[in-house]
C-alpha positions, 0 to 999 in steps of 0.5 A: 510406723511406731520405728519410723517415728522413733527414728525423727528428732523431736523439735526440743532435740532439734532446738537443743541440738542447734543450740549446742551448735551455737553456743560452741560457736559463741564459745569459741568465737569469745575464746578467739577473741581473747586469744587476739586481745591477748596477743595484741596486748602482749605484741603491744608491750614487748614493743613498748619494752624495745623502745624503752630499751632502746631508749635506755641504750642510747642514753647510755652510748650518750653518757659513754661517748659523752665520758670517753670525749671527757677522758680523751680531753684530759689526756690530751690536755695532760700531754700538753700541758707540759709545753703551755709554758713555753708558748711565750718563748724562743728557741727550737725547743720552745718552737717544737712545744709551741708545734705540739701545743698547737695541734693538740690545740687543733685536734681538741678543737674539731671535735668540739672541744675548744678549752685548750684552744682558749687556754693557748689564746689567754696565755698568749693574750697575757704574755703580749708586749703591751701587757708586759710594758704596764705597772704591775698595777695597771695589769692587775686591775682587770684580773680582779674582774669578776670571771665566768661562772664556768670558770675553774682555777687550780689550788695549790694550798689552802690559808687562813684568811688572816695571815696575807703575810703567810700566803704571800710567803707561800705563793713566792714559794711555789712561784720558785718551785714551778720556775725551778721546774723549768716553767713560767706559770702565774700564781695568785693568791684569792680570798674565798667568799665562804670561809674567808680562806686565802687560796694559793692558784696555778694560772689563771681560770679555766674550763673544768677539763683544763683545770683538771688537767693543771691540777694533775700535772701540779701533783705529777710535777711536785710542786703541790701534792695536794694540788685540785680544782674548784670552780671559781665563786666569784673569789677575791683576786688578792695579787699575783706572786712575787709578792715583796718580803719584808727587809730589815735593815741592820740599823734595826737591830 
């Protein structure tokens, strides 16, 4: 009797057995379930990481598409720079340059990038008879309108804004220059606001990309070799080159 007895649990070996049993269960339930928060937090912030990477991928693909259709302008605009002064001329060679200006023109334009296409129309729009058949005056009055604030002009020198005399002289300097180079381009001079400065310009104001385009082909050219573009500030249009120099008679001597 006495061995059978010893071989029966007691009810506290039971009642702790079975609570042995429970509180592996509870401890490894808790464990999973920290495991699954655990994962689900890290799956959570892996996916956060690609989206921002993402993200920052595309915004980079943007900015580089964005740069290469910059740099594509500019090149394209360089190339035919050299021909936009022939737009308002005859002859065969003016015709091939007119042909190439155009579908420059055509390409910058279907991929969303009119400022050439607008150059070639101003160019053409100054250069039509009934602008040419007016006082020099009656021309000169509506350029001293004020431009758009997106408007850049090309500077071929900078003066002191007391001396209009100097720049006159300077301007018809770089007029002869650019028609010795074989071109017909306009140059103006402006007073800016700041400084009060006196500016010498390459044609008349542009988007930034055609601007910068000028400017290059002026150093490339020589006729400035400090020639840059500068957005337009709503700068003073003093008068367009030639400008009349001063003639002294031999009786003032």
């Amino acid at each position: 009797m006495k061995g059978s007895a010893e071989q029966k649990p007691s009810s506290f070996e039971a009642v702790f057995a079975a609570y042995v049993v429970v509180a592996t269960f509870v401890l490894g339930y808790g464990y999973w379930r920290l495991a699954t928060r655990q994962n689900e937090q890290d799956a959570k912030i892996e996916q956060q990481r690609q989206e921002q990477q993402g993200a920052l991928s595309r915004l980079q693909q943007e900015a580089d598409d964005k740069r290469a259709a910059d740099d594509f302008e500019i090149q394209v605009i360089s190339l035919a720079s050299p021909h936009l002064w022939k737009l308002t001329q005859s002859g065969r060679e003016a015709a091939t340059s007119q042909r190439i200006v155009a579908a420059a023109a055509g390409l910058l334009s279907s991929k969303g990038r009119p400022a050439l296409a607008q150059m070639v129309e101003k160019i053409r729009a100054e250069s039509a008879p009934i602008a040419r058949s007016e006082p020099r005056a009656a021309v000169e009055e509506p350029a001293a309108s004020i431009t758009p604030p997106s408007a850049w002009l090309v500077l071929l020198a900078t003066l002191p804004g007391d001396d209009l005399k100097l720049a006159e002289g300077v301007a018809n300097e770089k007029l002869r220059a650019a028609k010795d180079l074989g071109t017909a381009p306009v140059v103006s001079i402006y007073k800016t606001r700041l400084k009060g400065r006196y500016v010498v310009v390459l044609g008349q104001p542009a988007a930034r990309s055609a601007a910068l385009a000028a400017a290059a082909e002026a150093r490339r050219r020589n006729l400035s070799a400090d020639a840059f573009a500068e957005a337009d500030d709503g700068w003073e249009l003093i008068g367009t080159a030639p400008f009349p120099t001063d003639i002294r008679s031999a009786s003032s001597h």
